[in-house]
KEKE-3310 file (N, C-alpha, C; in steps of 0.2 Angstrom, whole numbers, plus 5000, padded with zeros to 4 digits):
npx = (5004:5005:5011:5004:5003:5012:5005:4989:4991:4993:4983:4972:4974:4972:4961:4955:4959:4954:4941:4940:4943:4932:4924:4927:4924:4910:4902:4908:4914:4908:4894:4885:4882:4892:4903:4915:4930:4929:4926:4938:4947:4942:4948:4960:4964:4959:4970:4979:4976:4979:4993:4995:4989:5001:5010:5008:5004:5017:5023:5015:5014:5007:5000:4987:4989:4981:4967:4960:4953:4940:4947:4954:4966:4974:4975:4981:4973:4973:4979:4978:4984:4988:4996:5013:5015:5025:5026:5036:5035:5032:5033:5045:5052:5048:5058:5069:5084:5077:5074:5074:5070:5083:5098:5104:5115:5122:5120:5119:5128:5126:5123:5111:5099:5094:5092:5082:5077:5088:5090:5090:5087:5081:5076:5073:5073:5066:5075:5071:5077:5088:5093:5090:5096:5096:5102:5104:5111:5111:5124:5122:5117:5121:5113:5116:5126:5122:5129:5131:5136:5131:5137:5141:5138:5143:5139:5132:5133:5125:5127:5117:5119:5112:5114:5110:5120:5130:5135:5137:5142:5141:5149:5156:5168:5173:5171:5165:5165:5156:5152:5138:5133:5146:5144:5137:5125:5133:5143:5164:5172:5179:5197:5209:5221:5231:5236:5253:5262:5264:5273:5273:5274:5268:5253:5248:5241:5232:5224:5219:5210:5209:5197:5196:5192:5194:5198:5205:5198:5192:5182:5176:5180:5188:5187:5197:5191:5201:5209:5203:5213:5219:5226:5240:5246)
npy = (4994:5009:5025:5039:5057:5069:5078:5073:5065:5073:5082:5071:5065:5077:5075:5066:5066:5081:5075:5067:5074:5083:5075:5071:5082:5086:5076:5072:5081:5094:5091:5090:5081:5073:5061:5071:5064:5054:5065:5071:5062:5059:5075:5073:5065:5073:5083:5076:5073:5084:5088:5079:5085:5096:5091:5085:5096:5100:5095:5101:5109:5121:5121:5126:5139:5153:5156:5170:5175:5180:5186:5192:5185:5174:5159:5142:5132:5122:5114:5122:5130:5146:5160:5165:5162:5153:5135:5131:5121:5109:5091:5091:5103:5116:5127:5125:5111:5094:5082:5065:5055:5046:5046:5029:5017:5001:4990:4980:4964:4954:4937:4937:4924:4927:4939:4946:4946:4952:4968:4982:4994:5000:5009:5017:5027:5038:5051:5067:5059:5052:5037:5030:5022:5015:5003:4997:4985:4972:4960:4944:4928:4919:4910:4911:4905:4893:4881:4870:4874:4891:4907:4920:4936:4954:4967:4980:4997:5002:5013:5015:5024:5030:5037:5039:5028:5026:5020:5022:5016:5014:5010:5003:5002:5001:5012:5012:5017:5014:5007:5005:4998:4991:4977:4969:4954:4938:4943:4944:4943:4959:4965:4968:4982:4992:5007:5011:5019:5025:5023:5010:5013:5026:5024:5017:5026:5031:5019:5013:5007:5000:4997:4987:4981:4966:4973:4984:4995:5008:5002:5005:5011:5007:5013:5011:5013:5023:5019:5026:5036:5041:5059:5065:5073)
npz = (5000:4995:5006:5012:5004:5017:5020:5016:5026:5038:5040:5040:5052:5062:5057:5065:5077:5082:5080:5092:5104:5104:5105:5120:5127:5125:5129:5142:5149:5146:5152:5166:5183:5185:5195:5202:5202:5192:5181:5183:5177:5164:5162:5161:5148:5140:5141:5137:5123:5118:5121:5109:5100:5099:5095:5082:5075:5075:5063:5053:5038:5036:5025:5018:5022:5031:5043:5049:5065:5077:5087:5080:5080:5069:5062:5058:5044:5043:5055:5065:5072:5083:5071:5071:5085:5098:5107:5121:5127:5122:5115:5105:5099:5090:5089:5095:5097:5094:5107:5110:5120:5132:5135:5138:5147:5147:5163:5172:5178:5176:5163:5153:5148:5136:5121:5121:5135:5140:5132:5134:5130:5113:5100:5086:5070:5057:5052:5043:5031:5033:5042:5059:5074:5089:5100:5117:5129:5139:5143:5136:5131:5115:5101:5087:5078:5079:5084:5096:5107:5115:5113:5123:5121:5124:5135:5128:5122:5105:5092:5075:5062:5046:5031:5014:5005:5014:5030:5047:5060:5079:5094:5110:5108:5096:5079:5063:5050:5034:5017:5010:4998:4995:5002:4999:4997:4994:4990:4993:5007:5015:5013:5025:5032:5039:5041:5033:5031:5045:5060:5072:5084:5087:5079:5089:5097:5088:5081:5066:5055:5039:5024:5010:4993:4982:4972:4977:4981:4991:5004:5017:5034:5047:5066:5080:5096:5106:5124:5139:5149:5162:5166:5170:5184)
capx = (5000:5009:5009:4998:5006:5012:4999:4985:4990:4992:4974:4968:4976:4971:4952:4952:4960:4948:4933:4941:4944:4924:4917:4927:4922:4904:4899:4911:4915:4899:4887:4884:4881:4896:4908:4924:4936:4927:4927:4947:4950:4943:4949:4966:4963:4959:4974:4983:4975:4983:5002:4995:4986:5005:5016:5004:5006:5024:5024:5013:5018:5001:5002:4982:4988:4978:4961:4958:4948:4937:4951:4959:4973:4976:4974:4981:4967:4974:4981:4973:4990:4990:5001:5019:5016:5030:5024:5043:5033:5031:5042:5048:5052:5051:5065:5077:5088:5072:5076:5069:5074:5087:5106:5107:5120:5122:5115:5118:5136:5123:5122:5108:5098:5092:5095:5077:5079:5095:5089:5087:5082:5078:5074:5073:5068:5070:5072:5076:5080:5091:5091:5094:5094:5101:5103:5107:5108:5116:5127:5117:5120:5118:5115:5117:5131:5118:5131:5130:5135:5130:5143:5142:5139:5146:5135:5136:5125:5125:5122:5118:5118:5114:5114:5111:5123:5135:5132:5141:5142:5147:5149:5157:5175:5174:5168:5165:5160:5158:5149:5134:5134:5149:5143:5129:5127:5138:5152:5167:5172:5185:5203:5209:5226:5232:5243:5259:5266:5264:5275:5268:5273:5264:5249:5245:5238:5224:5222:5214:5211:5207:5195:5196:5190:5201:5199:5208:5194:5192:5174:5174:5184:5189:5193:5196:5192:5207:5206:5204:5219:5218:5230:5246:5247)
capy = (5000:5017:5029:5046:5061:5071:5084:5072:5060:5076:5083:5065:5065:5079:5077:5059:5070:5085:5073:5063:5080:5084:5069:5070:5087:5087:5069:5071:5088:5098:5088:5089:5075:5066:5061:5074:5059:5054:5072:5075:5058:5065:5079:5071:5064:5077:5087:5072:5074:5093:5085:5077:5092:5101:5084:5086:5104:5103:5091:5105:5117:5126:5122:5129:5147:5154:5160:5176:5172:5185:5189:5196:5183:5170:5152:5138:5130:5112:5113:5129:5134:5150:5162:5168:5159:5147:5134:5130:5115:5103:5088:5093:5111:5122:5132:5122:5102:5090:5078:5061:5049:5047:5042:5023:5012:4994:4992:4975:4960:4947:4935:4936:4920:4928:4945:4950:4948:4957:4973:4989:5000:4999:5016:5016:5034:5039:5059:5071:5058:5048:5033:5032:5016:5015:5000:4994:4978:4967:4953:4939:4921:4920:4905:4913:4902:4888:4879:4865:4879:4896:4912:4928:4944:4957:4971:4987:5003:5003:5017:5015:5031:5026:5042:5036:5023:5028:5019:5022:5013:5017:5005:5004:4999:5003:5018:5009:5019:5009:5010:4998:4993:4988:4973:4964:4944:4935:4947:4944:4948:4964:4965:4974:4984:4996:5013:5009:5024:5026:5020:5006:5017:5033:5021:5015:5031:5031:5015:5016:5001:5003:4990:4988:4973:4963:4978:4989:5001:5009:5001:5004:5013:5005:5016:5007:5019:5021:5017:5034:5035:5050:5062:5063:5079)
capz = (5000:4994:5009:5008:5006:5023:5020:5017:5031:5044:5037:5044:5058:5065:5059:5070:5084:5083:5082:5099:5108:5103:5112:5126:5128:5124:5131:5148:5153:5146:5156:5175:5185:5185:5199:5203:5201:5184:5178:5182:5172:5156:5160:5159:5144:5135:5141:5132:5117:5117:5120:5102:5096:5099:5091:5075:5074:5072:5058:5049:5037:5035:5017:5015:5024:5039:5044:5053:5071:5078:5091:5077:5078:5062:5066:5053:5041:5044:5064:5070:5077:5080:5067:5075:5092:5098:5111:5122:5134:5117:5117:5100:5100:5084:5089:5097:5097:5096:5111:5111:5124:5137:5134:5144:5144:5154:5171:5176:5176:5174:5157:5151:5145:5130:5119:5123:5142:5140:5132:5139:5125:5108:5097:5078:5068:5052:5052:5036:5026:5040:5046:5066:5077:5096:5105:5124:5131:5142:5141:5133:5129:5108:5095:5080:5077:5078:5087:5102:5113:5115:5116:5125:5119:5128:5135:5126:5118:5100:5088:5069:5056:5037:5027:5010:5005:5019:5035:5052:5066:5084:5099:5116:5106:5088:5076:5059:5041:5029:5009:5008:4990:4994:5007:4995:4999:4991:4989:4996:5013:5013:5018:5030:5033:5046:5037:5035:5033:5052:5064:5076:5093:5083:5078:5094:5099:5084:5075:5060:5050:5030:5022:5003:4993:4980:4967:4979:4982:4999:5006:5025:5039:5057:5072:5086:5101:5113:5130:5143:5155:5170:5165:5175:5188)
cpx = (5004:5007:5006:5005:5008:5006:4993:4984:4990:4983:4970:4969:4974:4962:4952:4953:4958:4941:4934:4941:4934:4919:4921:4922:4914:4898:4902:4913:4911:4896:4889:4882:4883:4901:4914:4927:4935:4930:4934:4951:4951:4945:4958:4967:4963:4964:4981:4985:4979:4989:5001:4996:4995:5010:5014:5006:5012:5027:5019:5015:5015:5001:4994:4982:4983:4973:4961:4951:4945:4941:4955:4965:4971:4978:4976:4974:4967:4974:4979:4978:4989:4999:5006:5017:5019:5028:5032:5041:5033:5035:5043:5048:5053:5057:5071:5078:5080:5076:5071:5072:5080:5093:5106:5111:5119:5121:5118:5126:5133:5122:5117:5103:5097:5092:5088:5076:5084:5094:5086:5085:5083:5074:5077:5067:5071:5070:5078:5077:5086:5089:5094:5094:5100:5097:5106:5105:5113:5120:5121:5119:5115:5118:5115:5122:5128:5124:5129:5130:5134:5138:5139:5144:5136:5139:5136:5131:5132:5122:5122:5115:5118:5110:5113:5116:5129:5133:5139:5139:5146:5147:5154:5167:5177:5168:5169:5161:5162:5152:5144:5134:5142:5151:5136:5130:5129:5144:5156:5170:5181:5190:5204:5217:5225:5238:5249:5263:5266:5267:5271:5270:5269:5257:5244:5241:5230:5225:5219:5216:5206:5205:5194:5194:5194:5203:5203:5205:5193:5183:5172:5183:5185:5192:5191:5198:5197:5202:5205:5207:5219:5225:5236:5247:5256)
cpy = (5006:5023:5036:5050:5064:5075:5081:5068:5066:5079:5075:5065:5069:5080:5072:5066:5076:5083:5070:5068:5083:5079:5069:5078:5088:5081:5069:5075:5093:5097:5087:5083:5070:5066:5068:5068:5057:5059:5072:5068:5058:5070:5080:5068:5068:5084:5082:5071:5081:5092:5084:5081:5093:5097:5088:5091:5107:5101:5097:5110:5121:5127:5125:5136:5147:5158:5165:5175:5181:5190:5195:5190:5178:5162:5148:5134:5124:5111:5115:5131:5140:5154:5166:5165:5150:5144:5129:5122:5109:5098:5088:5096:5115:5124:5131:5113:5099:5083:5071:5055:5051:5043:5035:5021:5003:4992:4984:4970:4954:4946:4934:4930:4921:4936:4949:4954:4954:4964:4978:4994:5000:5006:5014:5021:5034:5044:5062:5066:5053:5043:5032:5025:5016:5008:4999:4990:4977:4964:4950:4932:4921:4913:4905:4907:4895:4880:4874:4871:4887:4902:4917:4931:4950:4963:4978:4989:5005:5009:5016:5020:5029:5035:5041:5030:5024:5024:5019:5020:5012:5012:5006:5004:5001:5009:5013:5014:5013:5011:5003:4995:4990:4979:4969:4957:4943:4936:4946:4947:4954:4964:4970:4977:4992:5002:5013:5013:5027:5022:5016:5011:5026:5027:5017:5018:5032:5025:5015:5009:5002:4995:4991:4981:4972:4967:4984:4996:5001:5007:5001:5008:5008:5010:5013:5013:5018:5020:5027:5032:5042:5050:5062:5071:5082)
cpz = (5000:5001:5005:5010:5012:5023:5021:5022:5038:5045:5042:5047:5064:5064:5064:5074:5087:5088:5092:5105:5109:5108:5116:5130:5130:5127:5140:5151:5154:5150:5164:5177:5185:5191:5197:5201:5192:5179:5178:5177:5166:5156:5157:5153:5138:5135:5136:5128:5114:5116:5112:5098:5092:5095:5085:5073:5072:5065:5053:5046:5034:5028:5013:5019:5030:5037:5049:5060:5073:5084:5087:5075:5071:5065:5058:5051:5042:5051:5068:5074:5075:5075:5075:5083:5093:5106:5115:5127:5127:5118:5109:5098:5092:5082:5093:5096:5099:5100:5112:5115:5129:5137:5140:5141:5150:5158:5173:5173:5175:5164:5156:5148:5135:5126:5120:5129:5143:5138:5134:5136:5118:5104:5089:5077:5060:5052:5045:5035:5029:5043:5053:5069:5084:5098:5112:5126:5134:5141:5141:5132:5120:5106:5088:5076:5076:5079:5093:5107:5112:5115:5120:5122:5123:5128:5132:5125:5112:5096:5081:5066:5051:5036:5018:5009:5010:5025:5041:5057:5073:5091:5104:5113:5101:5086:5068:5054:5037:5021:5011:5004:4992:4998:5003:4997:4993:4988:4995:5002:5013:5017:5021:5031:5036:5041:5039:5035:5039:5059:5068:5081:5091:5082:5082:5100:5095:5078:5071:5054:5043:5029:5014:5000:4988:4974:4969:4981:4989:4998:5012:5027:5047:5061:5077:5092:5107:5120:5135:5149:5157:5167:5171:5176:5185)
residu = (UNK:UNK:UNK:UNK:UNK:UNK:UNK:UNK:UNK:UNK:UNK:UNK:UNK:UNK:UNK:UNK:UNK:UNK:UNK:UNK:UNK:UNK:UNK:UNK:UNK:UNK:UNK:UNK:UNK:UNK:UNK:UNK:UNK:UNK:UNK:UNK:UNK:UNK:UNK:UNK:UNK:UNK:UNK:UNK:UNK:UNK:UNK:UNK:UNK:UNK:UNK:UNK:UNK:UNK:UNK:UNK:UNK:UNK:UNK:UNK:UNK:UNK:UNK:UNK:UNK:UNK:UNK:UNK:UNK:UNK:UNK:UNK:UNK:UNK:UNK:UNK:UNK:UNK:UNK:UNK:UNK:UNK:UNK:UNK:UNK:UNK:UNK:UNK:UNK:UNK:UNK:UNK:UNK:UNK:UNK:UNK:UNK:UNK:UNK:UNK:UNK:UNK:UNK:UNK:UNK:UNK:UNK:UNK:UNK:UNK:UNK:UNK:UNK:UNK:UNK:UNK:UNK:UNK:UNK:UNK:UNK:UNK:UNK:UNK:UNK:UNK:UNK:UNK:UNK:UNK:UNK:UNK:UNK:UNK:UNK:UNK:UNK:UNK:UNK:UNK:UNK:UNK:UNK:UNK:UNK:UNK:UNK:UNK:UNK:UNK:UNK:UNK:UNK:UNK:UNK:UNK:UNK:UNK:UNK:UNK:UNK:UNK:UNK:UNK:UNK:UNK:UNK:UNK:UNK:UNK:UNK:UNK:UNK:UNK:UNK:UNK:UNK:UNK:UNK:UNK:UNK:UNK:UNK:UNK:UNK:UNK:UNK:UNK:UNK:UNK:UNK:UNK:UNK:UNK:UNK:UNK:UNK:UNK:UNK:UNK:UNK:UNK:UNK:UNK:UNK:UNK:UNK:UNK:UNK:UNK:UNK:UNK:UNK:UNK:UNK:UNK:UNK:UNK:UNK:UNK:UNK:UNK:UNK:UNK:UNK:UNK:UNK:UNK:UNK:UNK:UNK:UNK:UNK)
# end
């Protein structure tokens, strides 16, 4: 099924979420006769919808222009935001760094049975035209290897960026870019070699491993992230 365009999918999205703000409204806060604790649940609910309302609103780019309210002010035809007002409480701010989640890493020295058990957070976006994906997990016991016995994989937090065919990869020990086309199944796995023109006692400061395949093209970077050693007074 072809997705709708942004414009016609915010247009729906905000008529559902109009109508659902209409019935709370008019079915459960208009009418008397209902418990205080009832009342203050819809009327949480419907402040809810508002957090939505202000989500939606920011995915809008008032592509039908603004109506004139009796206030005077100028209200979008699609969102009903009003014109020139920035609202700073959203959680995804117009005017500044959109923040979504909370930087975790590892929590626990136990092996986990399984990589489900083990993880601790899981995020996957696409923004602009950007692929984003954050993992964290524990140590886990794996069978990918479809082995008699299991290994251990270590617990880390993973970040993966793909930018059209570019993809980077960031993790507790390594920094990896690499080309994708150049990783297709059944092409061969790429060599790898460390700059030669680099002393080893100079090289052991930022290693940097080069991956090329058997035509001599660059297809991938490694940097293996140093350790951090306290400074010396």
């Amino acid at each position: 099924m072809k997705p709708k365009p942004l414009k016609q999918q915010i247009k729906l999205e905000l008529r559902r979420l109009f109508h659902s703000m209409d019935v709370i409204s008019r079915r459960y806060l208009s009418q008397g006769g209902r418990r205080e604790k009832e009342v203050q649940t819809y009327y949480n609910i419907y402040q809810q919808l508002g957090v939505a309302w202000e989500f939606l609103a920011l995915q809008c780019r008032h592509w039908d222009g603004y109506r004139r309210l009796r206030s005077g002010q100028q209200a979008c035809r699609i969102c009903s935001k009003i014109k020139e007002t920035l609202e700073h409480w959203v959680l995804l701010p117009a005017s500044k760094p959109a923040r979504i989640g909370a930087k975790r890493f590892p929590n626990s020295r136990r092996t986990f049975p399984t990589r489900q058990r083990a993880m601790i957070d899981s995020g996957h976006i696409r923004f602009h035209g950007a692929t984003l994906s954050v993992h964290v997990h524990n140590a886990y016991k794996s069978h990918l290897l479809r082995g008699k016995h299991a290994i251990n994989v270590a617990a880390d937090r993973i970040v993966h960026l793909r930018e059209g065919d570019v993809e980077c990869w960031v993790d507790s020990n390594l920094v990896h870019v690499r080309w994708k086309k150049a990783f297709h199944k059944g092409k061969e796995l790429p060599y790898g070699a460390f700059p030669s023109e680099l002393p080893k006692r100079i090289l052991k400061h930022f290693p940097v491993l080069l991956e090329y395949d058997k035509n001599h093209n660059l297809v991938g970077v490694n940097i293996l992230k140093p350790a951090h050693t306290p400074k010396r007074k």
